[in-house]
Structures are given as C-alpha cells and as structure tokens.
C-alpha positions in Angstrom: -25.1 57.8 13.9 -24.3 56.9 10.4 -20.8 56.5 11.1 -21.6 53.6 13.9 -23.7 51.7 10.8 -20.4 52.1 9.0 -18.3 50.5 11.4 -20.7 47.7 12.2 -21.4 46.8 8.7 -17.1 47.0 8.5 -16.9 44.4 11.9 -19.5 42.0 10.2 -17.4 41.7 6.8 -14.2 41.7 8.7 -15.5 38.8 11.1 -17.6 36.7 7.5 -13.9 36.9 6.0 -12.1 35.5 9.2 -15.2 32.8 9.4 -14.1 32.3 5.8 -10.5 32.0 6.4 -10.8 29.4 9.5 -13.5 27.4 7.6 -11.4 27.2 4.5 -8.1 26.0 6.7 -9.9 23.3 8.7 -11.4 21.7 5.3 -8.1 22.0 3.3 -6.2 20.2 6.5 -9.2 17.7 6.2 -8.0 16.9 3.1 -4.3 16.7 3.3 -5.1 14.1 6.6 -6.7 12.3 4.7 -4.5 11.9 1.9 -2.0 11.1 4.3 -4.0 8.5 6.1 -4.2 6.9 2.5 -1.0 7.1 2.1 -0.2 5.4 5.4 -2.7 2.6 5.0 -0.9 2.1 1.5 2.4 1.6 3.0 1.8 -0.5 6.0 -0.2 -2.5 3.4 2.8 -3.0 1.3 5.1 -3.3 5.1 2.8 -6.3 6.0 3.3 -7.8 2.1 7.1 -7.0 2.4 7.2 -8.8 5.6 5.5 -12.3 4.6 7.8 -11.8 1.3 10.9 -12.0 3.6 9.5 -14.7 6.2 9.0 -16.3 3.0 12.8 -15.7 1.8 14.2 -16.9 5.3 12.5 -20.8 4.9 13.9 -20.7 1.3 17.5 -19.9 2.7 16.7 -22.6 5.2 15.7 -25.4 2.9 17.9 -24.4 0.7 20.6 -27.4 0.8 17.5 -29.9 1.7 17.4 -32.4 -1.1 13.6 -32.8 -1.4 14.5 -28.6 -2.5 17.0 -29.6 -4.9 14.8 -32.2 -6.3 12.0 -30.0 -6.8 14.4 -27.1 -8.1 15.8 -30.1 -10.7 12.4 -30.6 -12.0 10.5 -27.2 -12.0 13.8 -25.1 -13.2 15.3 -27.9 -15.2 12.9 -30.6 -16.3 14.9 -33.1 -14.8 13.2 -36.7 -14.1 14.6 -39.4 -12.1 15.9 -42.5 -13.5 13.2 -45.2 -14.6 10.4 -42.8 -13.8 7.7 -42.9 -16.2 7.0 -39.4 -17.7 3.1 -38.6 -18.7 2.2 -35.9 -21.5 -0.7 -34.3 -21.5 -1.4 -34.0 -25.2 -4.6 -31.0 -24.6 -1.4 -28.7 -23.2 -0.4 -29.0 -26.6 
C-alpha cells in the first residue's frame, strides 16, 4: 500500500509541474502579443503620419510652378519684397 501513496504523491508533482509549465507559456505568449500589438499600433501610427506627409508632398509638387508658390518661396526662403511695398519691423523681435 505504501507503494500506491508513492506513485500518487509522484502523479500529483508530475501534473503541478505540467500545470506550471502551461501556465508559464500562456503568460509569456501574453506578453510577447502584447509587445507586438504595441509594436503594431506604433507603426501604423507612423504609416498614417507617413501618409499625410506624402499627400502633403504630392500638392507641393502640384503647386510647384504656381506663382502665388514662388512668391511665397521668394519671401519666406529669401526675404524678397515686391517693388514699392512698404516693409514693417517689429522692433520687440529685436
């Protein structure tokens, strides 16, 4: 009879360490899904910013040769003014 205690005391363990096992596995794959669901938030994030970036590119190409473009381009880039426009300085800028 002592034998049978044995080997039911032996099934128990064997079972708590294959409970263990499974209950370790499940919460380390919790863990890499959600690092890769970060992960994947983080790069459609940056897919939807890359997107407007471009949409943003393609009506610069298409104003391009406009001249109100080159006109502002003149101005911001180069400080260019037009002739007999009156320039302002803000003197609290300086």
């Amino acid at each position: 009879m002592r034998k049978f205690n044995n080997n039911k005391w032996f099934s128990k363990l064997i079972l708590l360490g294959v409970v263990g096992y499974v209950g370790y596995t499940l919460i380390a794959q919790q863990i890499t899904f959600n690092k890769y669901d970060k992960e994947y938030a983080y790069y459609e994030n940056k897919k939807v910013e890359e997107e407007y970036r471009n949409q943003d590119l393609l009506n610069e190409k298409d104003n391009i040769n406009s001249d109100d473009y080159i006109e502002k381009i003149a101005r911001d880039k180069l400080g260019l003014v037009m002739p007999n426009e009156t320039i302002y300085i803000d003197s609290s800028r300086y």
